[in-house]
C-alpha positions as a Markdown table, in Angstrom:
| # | Residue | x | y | z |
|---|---|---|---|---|
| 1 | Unk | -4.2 | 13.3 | -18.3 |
| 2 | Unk | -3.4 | 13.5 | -14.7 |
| 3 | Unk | -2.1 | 10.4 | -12.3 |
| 4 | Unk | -3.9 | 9.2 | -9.4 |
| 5 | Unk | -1.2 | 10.4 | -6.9 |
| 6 | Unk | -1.8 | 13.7 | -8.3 |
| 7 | Unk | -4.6 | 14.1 | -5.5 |
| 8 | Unk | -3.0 | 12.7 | -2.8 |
| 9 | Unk | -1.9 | 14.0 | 0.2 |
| 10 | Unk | 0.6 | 12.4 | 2.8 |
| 11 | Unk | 1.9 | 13.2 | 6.2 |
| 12 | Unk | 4.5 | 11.5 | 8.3 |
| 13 | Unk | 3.7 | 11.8 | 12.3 |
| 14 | Unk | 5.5 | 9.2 | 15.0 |
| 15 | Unk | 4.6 | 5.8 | 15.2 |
| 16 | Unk | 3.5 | 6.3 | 19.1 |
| 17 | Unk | 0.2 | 8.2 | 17.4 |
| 18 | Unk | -1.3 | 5.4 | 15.3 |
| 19 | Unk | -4.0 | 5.0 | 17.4 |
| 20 | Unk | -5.1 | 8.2 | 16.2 |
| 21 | Unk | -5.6 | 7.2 | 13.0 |
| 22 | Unk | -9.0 | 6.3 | 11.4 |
| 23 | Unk | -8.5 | 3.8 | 8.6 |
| 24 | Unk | -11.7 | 4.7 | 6.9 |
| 25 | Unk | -10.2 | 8.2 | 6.1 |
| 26 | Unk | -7.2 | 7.3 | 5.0 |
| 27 | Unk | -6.0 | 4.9 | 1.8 |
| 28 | Unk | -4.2 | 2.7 | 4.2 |
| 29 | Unk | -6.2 | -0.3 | 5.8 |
| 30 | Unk | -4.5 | -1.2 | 8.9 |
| 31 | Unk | -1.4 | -0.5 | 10.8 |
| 32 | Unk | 0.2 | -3.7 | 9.7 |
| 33 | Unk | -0.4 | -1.7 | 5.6 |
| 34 | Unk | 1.3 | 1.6 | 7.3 |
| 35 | Unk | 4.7 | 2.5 | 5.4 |
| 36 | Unk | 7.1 | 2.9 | 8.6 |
| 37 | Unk | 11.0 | 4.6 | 8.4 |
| 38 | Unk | 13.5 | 2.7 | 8.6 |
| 39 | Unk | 13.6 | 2.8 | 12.4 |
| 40 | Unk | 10.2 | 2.5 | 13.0 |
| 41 | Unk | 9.7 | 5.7 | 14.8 |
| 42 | Unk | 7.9 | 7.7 | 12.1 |
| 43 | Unk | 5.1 | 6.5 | 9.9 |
| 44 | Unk | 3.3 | 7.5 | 7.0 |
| 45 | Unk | -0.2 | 8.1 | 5.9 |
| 46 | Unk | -1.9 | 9.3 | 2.5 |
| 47 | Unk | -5.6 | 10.0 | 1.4 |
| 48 | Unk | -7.2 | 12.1 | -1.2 |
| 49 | Unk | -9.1 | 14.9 | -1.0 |
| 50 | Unk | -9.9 | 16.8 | 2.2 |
| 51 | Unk | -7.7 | 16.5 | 4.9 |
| 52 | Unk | -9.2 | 14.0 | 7.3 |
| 53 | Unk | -10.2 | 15.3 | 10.9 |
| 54 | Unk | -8.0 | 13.3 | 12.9 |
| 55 | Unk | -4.7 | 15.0 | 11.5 |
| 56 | Unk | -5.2 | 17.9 | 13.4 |
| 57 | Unk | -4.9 | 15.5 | 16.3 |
| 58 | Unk | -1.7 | 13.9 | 15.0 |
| 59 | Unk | 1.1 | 16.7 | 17.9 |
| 60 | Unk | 4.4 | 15.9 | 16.1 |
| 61 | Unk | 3.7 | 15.7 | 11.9 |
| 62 | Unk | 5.4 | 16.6 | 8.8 |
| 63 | Unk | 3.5 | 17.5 | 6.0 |
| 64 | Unk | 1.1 | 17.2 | 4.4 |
| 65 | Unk | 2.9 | 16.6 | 1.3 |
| 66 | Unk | 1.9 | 16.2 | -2.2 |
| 67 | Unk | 2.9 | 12.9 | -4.1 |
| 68 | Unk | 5.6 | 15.3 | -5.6 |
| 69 | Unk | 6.6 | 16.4 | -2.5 |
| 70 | Unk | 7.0 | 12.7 | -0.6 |
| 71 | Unk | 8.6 | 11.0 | -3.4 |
| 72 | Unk | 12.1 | 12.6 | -2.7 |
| 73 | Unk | 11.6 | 12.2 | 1.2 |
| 74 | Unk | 10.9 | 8.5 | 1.0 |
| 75 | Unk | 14.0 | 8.0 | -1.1 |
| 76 | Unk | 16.0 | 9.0 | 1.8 |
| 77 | Unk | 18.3 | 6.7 | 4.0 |
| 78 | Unk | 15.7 | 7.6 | 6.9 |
| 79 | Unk | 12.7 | 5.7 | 4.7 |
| 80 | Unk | 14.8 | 3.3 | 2.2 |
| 81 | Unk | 17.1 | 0.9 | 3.7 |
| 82 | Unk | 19.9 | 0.6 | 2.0 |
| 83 | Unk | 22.8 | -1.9 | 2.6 |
C-alpha cells in the first residue's frame, strides 16, 4: 500500500517569489502555512499530481523533488534549526 507523500511533489524557490504562488494549486493554504528555511530566504511548496502552472514562473527553484527526495534536504541545518 503506498503513502500519501508518495505522490507529492515539492520545490524550494526564494521567499521574494511568493506572490507567484497560487494557493489553489498547491497543498499549502497561505503564506503564513508556507515551510520557510531557517533564514527565511527560501521556501517551500508541495502538491500532487501535475505540476502546477505557476512553477514555471518561479526564476530561482530547486526541485521538484519527490517526498523521498525532500526528506533529507529539510533535515539539513539550512531547514531545521538546531541549537
Amino acid at each position: 500500500m503506498s503513502h500519501s507523500n508518495d505522490h507529492r511533489n515539492f520545490i524550494i524557490f526564494n521567499v521574494s517569489e511568493l506572490d507567484i504562488i497560487e494557493f489553489g494549486q498547491v497543498l499549502e493554504t497561505s503564506v503564513s502555512t508556507i515551510r520557510k528555511s531557517v533564514d527565511e530566504t527560501k521556501a517551500l511548496v508541495k502538491w500532487e499530481g501535475d505540476t502546477p502552472a505557476f512553477v514555471s514562473l518561479l526564476t530561482n527553484t530547486e526541485g521538484p523533488y519527490t517526498y523521498q527526495e525532500i526528506v533529507p534536504i529539510l533535515s539539513t541545518t539550512e531547514w531545521t534549526y538546531n541549537p
